[in-house]
mmJSON file of the N, C-alpha and C atoms, coordinates in Angstrom:
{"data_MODEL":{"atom_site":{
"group_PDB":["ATOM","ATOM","ATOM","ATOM","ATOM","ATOM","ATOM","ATOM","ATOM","ATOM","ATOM","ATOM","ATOM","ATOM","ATOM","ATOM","ATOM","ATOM","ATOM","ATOM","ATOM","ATOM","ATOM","ATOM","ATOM","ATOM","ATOM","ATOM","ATOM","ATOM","ATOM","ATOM","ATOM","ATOM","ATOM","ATOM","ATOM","ATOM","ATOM","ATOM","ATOM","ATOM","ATOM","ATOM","ATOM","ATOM","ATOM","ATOM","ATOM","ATOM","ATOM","ATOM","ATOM","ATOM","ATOM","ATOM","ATOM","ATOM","ATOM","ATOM","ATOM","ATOM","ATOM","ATOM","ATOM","ATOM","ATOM","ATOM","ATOM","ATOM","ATOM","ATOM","ATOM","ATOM","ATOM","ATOM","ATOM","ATOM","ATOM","ATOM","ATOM","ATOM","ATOM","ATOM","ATOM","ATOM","ATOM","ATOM","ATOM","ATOM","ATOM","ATOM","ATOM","ATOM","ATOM","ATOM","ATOM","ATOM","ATOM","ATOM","ATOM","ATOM","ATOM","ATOM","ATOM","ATOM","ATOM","ATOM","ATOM","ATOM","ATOM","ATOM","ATOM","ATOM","ATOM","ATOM","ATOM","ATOM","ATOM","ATOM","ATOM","ATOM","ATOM","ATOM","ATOM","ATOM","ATOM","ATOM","ATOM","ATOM","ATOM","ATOM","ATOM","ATOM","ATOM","ATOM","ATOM","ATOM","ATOM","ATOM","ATOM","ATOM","ATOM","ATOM","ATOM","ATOM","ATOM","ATOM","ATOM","ATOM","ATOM","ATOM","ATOM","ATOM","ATOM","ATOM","ATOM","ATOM","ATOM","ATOM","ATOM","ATOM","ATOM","ATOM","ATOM","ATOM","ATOM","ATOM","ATOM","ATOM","ATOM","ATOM","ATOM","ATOM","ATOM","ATOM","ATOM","ATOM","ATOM","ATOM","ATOM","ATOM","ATOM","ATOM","ATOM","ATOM","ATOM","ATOM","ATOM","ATOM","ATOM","ATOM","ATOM","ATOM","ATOM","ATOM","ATOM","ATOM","ATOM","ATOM","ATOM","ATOM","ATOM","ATOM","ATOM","ATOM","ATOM","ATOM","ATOM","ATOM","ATOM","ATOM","ATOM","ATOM","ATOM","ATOM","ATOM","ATOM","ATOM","ATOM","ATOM","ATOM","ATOM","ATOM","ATOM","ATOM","ATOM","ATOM","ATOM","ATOM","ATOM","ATOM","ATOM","ATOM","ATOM","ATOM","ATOM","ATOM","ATOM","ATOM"],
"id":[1,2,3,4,5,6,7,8,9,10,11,12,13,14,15,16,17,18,19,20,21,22,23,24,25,26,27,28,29,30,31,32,33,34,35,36,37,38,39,40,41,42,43,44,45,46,47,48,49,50,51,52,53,54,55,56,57,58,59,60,61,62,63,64,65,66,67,68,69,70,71,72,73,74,75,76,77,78,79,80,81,82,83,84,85,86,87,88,89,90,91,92,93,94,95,96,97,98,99,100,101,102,103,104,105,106,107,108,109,110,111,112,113,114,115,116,117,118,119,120,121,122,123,124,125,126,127,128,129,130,131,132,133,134,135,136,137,138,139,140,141,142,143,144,145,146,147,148,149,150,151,152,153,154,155,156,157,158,159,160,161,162,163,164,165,166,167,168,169,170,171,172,173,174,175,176,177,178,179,180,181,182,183,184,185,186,187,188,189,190,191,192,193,194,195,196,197,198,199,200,201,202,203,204,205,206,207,208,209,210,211,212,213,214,215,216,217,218,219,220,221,222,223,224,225,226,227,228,229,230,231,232,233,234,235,236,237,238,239,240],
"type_symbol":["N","C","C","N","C","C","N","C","C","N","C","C","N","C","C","N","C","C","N","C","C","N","C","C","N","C","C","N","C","C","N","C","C","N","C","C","N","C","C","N","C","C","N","C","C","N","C","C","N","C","C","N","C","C","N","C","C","N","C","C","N","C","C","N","C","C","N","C","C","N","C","C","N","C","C","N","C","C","N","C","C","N","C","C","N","C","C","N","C","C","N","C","C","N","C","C","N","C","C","N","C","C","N","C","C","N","C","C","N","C","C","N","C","C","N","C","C","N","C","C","N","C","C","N","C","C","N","C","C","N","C","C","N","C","C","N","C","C","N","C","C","N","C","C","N","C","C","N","C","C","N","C","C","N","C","C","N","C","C","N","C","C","N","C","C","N","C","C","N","C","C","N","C","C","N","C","C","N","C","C","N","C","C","N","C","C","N","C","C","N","C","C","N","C","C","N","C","C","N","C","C","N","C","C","N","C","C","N","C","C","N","C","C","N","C","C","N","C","C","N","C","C","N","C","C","N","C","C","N","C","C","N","C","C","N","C","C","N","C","C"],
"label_atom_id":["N","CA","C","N","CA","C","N","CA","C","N","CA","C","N","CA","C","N","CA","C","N","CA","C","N","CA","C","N","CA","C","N","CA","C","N","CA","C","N","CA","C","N","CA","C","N","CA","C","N","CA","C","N","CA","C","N","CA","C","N","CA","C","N","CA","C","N","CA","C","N","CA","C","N","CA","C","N","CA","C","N","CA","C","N","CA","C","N","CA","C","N","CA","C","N","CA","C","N","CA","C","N","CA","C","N","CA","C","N","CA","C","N","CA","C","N","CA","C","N","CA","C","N","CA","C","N","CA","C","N","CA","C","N","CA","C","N","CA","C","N","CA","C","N","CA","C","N","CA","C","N","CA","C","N","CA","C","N","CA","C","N","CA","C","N","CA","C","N","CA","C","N","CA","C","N","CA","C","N","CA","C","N","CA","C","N","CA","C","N","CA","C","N","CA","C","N","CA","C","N","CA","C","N","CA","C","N","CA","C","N","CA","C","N","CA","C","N","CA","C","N","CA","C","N","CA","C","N","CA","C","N","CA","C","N","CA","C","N","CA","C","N","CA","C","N","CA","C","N","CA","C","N","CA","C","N","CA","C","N","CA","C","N","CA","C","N","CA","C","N","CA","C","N","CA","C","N","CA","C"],
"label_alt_id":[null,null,null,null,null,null,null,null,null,null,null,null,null,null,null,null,null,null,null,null,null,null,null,null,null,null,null,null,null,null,null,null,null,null,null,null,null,null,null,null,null,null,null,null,null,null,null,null,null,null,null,null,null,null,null,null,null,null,null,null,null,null,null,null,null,null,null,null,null,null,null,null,null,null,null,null,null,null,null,null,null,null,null,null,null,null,null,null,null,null,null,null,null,null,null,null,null,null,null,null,null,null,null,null,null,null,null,null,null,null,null,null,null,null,null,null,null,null,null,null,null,null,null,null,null,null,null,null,null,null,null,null,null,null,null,null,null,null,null,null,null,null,null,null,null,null,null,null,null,null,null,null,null,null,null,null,null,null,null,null,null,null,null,null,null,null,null,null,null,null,null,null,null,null,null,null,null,null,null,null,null,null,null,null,null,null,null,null,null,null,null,null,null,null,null,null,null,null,null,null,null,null,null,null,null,null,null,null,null,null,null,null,null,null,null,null,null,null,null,null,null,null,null,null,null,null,null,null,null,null,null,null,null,null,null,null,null,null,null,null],
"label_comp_id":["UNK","UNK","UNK","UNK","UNK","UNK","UNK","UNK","UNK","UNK","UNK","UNK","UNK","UNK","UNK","UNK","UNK","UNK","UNK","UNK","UNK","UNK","UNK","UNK","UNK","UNK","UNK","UNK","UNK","UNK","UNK","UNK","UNK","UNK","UNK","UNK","UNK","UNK","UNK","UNK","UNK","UNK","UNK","UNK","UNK","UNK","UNK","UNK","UNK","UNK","UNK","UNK","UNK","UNK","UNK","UNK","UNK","UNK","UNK","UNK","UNK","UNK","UNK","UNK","UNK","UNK","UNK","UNK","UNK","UNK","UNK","UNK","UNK","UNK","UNK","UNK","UNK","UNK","UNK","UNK","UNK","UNK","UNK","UNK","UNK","UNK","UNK","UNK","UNK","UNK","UNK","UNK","UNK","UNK","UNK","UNK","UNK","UNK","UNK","UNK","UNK","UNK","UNK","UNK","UNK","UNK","UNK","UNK","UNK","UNK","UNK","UNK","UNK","UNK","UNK","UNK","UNK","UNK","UNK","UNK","UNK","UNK","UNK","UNK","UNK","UNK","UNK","UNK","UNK","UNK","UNK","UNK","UNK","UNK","UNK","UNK","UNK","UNK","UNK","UNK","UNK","UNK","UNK","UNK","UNK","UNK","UNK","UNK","UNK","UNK","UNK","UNK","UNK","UNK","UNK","UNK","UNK","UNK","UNK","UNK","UNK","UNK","UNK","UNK","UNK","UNK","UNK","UNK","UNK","UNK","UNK","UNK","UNK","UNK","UNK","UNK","UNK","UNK","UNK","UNK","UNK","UNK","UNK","UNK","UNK","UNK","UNK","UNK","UNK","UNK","UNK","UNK","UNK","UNK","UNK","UNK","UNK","UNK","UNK","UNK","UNK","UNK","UNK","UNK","UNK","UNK","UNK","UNK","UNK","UNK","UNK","UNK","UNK","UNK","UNK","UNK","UNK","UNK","UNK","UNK","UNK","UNK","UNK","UNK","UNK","UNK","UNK","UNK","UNK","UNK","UNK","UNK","UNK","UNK","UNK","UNK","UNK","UNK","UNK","UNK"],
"label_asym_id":["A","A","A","A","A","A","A","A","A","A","A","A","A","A","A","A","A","A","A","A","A","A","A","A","A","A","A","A","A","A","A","A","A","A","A","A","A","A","A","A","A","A","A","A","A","A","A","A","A","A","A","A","A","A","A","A","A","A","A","A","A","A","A","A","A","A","A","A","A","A","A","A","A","A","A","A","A","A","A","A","A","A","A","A","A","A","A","A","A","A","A","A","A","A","A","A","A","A","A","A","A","A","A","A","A","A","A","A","A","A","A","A","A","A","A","A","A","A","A","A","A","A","A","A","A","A","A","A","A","A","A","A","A","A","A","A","A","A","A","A","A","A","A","A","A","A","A","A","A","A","A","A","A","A","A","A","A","A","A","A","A","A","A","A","A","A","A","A","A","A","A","A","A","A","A","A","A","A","A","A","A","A","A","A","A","A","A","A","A","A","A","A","A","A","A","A","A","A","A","A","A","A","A","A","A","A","A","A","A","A","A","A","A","A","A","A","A","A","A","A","A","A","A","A","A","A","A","A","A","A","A","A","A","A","A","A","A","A","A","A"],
"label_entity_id":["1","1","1","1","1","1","1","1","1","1","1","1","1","1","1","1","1","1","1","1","1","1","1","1","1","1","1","1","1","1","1","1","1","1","1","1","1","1","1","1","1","1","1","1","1","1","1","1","1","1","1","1","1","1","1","1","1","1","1","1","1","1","1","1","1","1","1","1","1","1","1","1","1","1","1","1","1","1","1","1","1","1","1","1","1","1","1","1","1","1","1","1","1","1","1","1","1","1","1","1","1","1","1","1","1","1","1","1","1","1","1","1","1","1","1","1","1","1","1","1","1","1","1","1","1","1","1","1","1","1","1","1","1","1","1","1","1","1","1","1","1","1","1","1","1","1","1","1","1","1","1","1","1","1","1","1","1","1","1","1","1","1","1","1","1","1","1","1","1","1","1","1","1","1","1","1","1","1","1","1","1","1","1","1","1","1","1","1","1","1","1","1","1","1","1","1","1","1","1","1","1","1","1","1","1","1","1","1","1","1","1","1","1","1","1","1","1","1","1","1","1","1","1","1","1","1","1","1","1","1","1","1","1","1","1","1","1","1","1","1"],
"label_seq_id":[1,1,1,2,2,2,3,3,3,4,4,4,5,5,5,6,6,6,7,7,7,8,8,8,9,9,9,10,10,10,11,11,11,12,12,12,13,13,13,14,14,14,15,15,15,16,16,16,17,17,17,18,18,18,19,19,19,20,20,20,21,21,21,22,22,22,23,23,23,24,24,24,25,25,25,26,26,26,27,27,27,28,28,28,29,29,29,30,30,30,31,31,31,32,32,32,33,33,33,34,34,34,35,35,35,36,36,36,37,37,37,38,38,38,39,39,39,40,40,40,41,41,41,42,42,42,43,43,43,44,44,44,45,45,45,46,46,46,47,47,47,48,48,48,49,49,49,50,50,50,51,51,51,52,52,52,53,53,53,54,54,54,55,55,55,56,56,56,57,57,57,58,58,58,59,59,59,60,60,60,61,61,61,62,62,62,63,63,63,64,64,64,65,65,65,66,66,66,67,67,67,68,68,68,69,69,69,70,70,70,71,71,71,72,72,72,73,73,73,74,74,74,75,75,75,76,76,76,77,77,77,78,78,78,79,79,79,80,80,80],
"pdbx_PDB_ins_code":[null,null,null,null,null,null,null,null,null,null,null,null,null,null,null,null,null,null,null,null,null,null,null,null,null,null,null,null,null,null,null,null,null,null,null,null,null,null,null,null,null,null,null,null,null,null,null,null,null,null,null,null,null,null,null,null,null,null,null,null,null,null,null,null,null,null,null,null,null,null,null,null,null,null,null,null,null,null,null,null,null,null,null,null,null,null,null,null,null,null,null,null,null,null,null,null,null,null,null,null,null,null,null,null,null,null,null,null,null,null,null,null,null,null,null,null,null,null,null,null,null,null,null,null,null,null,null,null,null,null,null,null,null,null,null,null,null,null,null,null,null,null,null,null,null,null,null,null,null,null,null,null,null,null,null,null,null,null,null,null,null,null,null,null,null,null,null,null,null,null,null,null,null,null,null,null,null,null,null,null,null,null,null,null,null,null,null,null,null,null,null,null,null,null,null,null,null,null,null,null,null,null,null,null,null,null,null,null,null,null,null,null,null,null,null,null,null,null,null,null,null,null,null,null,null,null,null,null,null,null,null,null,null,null,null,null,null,null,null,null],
"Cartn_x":[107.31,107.453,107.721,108.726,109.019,108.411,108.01,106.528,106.936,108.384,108.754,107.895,108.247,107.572,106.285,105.424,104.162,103.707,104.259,103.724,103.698,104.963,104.849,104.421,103.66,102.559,101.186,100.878,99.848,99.76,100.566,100.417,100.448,101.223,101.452,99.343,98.886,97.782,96.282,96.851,96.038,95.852,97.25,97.716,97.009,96.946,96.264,95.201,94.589,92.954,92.55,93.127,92.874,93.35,93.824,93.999,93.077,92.58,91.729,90.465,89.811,88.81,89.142,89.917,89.995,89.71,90.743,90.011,88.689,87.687,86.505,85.756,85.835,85.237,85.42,86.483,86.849,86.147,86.329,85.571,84.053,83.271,81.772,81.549,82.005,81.837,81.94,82.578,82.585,81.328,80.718,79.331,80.338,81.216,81.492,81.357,80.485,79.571,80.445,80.523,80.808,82.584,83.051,84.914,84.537,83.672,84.23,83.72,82.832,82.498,83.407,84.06,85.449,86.512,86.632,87.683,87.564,85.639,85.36,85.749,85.226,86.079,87.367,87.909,89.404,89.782,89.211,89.492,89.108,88.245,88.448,88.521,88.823,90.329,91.035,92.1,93.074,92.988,91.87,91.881,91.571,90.854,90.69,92.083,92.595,94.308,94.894,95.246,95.899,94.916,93.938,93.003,93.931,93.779,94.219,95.328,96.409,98.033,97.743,97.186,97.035,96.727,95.908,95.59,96.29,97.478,98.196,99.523,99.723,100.858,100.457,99.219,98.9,98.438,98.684,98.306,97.178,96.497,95.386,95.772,95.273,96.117,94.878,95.313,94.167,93.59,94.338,93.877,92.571,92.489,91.325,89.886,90.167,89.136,88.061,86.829,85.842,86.386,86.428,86.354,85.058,84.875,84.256,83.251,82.97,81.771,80.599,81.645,80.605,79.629,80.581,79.653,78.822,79.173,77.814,76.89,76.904,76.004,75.247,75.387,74.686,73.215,71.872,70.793,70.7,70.535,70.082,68.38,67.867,67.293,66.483,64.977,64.146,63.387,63.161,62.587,61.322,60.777,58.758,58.507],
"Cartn_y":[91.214,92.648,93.306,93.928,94.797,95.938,96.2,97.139,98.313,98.975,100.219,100.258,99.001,98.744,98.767,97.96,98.275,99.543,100.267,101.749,102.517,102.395,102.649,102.705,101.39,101.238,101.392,101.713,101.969,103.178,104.108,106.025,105.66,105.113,104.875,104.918,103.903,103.218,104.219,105.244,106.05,107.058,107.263,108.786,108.439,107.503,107.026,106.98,106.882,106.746,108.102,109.187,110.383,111.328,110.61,110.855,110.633,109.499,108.962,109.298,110.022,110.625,111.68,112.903,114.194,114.33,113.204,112.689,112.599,111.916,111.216,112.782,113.829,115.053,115.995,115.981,116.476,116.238,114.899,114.443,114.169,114.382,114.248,116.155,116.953,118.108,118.417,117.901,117.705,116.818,116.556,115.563,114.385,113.596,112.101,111.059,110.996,109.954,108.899,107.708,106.709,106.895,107.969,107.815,108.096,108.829,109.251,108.188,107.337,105.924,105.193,104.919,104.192,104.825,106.275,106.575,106.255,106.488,106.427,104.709,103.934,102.534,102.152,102.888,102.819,103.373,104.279,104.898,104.43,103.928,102.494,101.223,100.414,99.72,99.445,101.038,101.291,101.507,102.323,102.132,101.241,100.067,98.839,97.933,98.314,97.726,98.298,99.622,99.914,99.468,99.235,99.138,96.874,96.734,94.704,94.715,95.713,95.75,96.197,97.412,98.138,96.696,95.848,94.878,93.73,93.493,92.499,92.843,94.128,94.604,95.227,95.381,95.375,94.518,93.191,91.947,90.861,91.42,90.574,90.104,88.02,87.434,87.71,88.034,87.915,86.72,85.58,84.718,83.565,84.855,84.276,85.458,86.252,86.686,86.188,86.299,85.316,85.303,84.69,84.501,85.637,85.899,87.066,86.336,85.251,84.214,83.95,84.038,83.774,85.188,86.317,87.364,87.687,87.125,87.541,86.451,85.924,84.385,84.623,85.966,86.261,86.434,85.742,86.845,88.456,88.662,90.088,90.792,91.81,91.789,92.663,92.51,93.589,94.738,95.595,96.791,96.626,96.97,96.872,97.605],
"Cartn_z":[114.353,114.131,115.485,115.279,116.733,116.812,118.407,118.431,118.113,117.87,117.053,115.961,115.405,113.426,113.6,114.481,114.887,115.199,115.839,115.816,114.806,113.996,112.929,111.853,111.537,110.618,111.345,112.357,113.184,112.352,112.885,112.424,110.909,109.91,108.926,108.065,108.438,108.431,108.402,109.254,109.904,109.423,109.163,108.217,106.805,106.11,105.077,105.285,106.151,106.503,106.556,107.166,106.961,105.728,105.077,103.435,102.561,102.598,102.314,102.3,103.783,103.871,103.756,103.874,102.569,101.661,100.637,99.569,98.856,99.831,99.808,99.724,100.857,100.817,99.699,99.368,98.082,96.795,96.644,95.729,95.844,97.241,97.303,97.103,97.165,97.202,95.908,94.978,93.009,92.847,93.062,93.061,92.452,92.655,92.63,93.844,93.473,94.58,94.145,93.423,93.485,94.044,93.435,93.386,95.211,95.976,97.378,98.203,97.815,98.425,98.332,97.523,97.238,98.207,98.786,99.702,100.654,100.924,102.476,102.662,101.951,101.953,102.514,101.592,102.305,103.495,103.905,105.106,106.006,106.014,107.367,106.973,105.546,105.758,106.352,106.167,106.606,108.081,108.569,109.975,111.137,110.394,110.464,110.768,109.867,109.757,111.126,111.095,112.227,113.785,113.764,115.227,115.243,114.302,114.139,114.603,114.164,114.316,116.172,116.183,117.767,118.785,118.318,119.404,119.559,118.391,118.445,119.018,119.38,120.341,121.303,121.501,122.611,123.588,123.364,123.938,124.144,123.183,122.337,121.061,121.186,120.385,119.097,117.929,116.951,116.72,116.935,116.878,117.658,118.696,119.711,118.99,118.116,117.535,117.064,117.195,116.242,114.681,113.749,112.318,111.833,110.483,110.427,109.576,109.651,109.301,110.429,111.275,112.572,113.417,112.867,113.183,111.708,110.693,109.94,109.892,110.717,111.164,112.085,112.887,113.807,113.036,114.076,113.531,113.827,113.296,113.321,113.371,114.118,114.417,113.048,113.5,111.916,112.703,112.161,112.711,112.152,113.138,113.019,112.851],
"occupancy":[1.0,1.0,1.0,1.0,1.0,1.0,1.0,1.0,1.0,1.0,1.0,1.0,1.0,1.0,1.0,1.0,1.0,1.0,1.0,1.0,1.0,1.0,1.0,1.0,1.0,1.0,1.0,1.0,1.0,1.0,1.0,1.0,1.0,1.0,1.0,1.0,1.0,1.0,1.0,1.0,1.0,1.0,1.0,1.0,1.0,1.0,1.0,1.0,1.0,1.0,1.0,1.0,1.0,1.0,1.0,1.0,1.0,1.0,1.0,1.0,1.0,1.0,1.0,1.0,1.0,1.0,1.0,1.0,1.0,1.0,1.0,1.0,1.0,1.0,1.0,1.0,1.0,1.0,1.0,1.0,1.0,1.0,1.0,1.0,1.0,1.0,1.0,1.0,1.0,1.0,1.0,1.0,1.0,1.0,1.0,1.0,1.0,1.0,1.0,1.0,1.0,1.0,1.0,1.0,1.0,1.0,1.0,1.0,1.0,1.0,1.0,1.0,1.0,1.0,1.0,1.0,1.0,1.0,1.0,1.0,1.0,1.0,1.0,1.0,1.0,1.0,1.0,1.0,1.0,1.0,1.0,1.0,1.0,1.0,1.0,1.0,1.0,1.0,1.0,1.0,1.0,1.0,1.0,1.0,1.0,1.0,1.0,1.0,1.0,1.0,1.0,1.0,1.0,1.0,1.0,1.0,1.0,1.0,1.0,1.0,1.0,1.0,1.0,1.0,1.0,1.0,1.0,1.0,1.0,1.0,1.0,1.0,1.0,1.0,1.0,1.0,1.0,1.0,1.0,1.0,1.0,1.0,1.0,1.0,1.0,1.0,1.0,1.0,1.0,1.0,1.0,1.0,1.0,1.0,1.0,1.0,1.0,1.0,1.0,1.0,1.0,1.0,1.0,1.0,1.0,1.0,1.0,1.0,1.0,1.0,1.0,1.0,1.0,1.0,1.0,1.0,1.0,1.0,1.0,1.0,1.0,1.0,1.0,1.0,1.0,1.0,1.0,1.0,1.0,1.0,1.0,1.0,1.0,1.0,1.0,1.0,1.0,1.0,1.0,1.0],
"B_iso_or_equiv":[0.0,0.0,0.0,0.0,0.0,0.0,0.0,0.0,0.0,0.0,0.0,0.0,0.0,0.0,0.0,0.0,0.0,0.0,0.0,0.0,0.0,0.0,0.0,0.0,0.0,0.0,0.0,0.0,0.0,0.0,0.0,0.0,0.0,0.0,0.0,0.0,0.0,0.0,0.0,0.0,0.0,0.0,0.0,0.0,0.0,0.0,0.0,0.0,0.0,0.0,0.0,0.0,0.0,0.0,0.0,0.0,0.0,0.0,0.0,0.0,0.0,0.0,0.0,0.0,0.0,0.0,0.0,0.0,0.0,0.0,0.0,0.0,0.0,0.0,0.0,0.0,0.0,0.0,0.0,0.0,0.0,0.0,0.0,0.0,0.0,0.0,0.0,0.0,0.0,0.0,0.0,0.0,0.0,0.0,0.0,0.0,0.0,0.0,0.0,0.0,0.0,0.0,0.0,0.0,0.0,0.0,0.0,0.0,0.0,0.0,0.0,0.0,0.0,0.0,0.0,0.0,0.0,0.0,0.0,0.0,0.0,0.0,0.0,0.0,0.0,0.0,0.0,0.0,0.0,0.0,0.0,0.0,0.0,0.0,0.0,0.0,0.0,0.0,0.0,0.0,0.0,0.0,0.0,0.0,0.0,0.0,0.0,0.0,0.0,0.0,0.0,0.0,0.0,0.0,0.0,0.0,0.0,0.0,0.0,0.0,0.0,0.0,0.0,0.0,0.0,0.0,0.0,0.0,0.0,0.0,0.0,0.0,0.0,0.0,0.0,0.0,0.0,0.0,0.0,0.0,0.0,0.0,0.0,0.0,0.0,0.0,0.0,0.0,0.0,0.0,0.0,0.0,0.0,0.0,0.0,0.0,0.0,0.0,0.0,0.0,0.0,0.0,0.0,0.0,0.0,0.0,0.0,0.0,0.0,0.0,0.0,0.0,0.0,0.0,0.0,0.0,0.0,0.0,0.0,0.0,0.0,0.0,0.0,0.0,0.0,0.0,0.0,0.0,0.0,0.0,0.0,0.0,0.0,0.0,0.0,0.0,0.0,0.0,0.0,0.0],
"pdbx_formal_charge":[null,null,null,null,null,null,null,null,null,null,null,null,null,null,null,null,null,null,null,null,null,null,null,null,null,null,null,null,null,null,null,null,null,null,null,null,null,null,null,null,null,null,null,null,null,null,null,null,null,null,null,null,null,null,null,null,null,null,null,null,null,null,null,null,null,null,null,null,null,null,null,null,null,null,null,null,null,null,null,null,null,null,null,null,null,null,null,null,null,null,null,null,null,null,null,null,null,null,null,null,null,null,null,null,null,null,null,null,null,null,null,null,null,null,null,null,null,null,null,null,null,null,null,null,null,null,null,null,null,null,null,null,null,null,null,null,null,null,null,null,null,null,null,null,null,null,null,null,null,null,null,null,null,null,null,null,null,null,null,null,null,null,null,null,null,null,null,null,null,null,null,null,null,null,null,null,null,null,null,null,null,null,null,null,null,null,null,null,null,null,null,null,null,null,null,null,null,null,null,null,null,null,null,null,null,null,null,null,null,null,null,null,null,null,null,null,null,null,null,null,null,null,null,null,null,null,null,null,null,null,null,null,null,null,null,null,null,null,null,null],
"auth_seq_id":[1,1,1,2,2,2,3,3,3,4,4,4,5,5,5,6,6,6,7,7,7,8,8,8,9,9,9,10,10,10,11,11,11,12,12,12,13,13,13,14,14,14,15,15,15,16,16,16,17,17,17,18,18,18,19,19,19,20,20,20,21,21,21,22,22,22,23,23,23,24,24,24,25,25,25,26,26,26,27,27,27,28,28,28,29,29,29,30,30,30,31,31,31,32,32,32,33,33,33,34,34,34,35,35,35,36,36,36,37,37,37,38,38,38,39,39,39,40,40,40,41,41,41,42,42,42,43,43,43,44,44,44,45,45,45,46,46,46,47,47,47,48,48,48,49,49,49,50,50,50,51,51,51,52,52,52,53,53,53,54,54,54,55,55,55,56,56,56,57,57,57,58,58,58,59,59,59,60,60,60,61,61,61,62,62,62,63,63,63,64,64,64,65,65,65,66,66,66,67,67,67,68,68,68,69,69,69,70,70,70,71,71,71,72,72,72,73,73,73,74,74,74,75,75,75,76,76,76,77,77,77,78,78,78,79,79,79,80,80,80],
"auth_comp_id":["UNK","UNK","UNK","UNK","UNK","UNK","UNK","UNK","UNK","UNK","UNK","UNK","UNK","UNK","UNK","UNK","UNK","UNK","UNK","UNK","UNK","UNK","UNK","UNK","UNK","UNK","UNK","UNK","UNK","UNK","UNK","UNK","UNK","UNK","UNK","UNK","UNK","UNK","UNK","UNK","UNK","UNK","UNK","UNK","UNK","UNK","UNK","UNK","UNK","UNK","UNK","UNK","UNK","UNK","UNK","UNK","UNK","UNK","UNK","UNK","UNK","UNK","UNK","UNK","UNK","UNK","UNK","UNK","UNK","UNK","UNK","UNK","UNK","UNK","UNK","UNK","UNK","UNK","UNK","UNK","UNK","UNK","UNK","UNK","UNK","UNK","UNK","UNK","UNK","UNK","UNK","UNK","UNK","UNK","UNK","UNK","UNK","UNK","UNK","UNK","UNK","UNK","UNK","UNK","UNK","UNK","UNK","UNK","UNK","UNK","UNK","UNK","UNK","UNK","UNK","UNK","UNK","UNK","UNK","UNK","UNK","UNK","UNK","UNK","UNK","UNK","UNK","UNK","UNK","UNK","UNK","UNK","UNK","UNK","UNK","UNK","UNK","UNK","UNK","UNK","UNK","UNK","UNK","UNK","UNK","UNK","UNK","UNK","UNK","UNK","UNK","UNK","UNK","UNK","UNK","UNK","UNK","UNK","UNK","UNK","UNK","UNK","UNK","UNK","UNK","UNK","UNK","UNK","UNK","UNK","UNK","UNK","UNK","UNK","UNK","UNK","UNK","UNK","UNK","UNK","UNK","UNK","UNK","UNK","UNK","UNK","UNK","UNK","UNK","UNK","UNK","UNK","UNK","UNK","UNK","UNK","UNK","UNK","UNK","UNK","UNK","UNK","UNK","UNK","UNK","UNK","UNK","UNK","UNK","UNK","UNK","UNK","UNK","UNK","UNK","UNK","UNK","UNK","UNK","UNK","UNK","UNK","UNK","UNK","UNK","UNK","UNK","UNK","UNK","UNK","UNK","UNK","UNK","UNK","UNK","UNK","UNK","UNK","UNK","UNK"],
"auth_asym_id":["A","A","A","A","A","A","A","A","A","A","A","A","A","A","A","A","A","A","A","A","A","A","A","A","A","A","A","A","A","A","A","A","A","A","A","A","A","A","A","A","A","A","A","A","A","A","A","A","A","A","A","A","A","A","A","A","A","A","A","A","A","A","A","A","A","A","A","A","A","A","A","A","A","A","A","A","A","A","A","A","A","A","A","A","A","A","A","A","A","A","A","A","A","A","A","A","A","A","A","A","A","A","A","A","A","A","A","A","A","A","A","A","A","A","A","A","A","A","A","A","A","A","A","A","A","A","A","A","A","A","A","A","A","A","A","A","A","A","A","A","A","A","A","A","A","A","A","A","A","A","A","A","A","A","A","A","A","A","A","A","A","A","A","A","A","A","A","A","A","A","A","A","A","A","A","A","A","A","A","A","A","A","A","A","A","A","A","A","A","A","A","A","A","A","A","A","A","A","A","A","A","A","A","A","A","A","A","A","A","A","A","A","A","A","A","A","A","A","A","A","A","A","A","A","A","A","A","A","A","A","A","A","A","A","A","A","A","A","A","A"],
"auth_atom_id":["N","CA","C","N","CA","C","N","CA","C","N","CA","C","N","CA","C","N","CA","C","N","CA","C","N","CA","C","N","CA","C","N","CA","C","N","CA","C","N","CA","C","N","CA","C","N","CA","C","N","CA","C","N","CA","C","N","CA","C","N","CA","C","N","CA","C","N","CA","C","N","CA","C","N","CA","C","N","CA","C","N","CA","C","N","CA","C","N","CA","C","N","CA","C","N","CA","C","N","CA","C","N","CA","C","N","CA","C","N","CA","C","N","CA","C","N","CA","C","N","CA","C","N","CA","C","N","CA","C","N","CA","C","N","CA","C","N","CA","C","N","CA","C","N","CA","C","N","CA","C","N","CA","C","N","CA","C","N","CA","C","N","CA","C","N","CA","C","N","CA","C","N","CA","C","N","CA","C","N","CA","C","N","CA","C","N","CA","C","N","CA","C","N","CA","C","N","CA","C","N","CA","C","N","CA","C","N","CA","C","N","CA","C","N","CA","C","N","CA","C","N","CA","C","N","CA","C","N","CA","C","N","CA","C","N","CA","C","N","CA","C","N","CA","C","N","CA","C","N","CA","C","N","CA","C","N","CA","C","N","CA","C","N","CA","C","N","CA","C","N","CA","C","N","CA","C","N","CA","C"],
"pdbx_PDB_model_num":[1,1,1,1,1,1,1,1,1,1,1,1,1,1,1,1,1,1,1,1,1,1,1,1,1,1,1,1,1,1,1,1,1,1,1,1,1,1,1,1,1,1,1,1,1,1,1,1,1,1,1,1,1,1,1,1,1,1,1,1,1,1,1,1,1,1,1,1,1,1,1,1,1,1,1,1,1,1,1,1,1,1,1,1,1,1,1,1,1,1,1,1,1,1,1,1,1,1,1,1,1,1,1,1,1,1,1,1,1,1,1,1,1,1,1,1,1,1,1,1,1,1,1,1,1,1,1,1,1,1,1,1,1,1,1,1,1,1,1,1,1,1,1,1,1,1,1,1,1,1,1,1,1,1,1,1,1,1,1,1,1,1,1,1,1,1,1,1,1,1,1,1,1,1,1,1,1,1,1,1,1,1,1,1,1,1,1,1,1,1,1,1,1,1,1,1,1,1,1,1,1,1,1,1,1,1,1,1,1,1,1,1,1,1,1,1,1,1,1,1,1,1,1,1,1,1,1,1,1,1,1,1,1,1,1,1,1,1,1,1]
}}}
C-alpha cells in the first residue's frame, strides 16, 4: 500500500471512529445503553485500525509486535 493510501485510510478510519462515538452519545442520551456500547466499541476498533496502519508506515514492522496472547498472559496485578 502506498503511504498516500495509508493516509488515507488512516483519516478514513478515524473519521469513522468519530462517527461512531457521536453515535454512541446520541444514543446513551436516549437511555440505549446496550446500542451505545456497541458504538463506543467500534470507535476504537476503528481507531485501533488507523493507530496499526499509522505504525506500519511509519516504520514499525507489525510484525515484531507481541501476539495479543502473550499480553493477555501477562499476570496482572489484584487490588487489596
Amino acid at each position: 500500500m502506498k503511504a498516500e493510501e495509508s493516509l488515507a485510510l488512516i483519516f478514513y478510519r478515524l473519521e469513522r471512529s468519530s462517527e461512531s462515538l457521536r453515535a454512541a452519545e446520541i444514543m446513551f442520551e436516549n437511555g440505549m445503553l446496550a446500542f451505545s456500547m456497541n458504538r463506543v466499541y467500534y470507535a476504537m476498533f476503528y481507531a485501533v485500525q488507523a493507530l496499526l496502519v499509522s505504525l506500519v508506515i511509519g516504520g514499525h514492522d507489525a510484525a515484531s509486535c507481541p501476539p495479543i496472547t502473550s499480553v493477555r498472559s501477562r499476570p496482572t496485578s489484584t487490588v487489596k
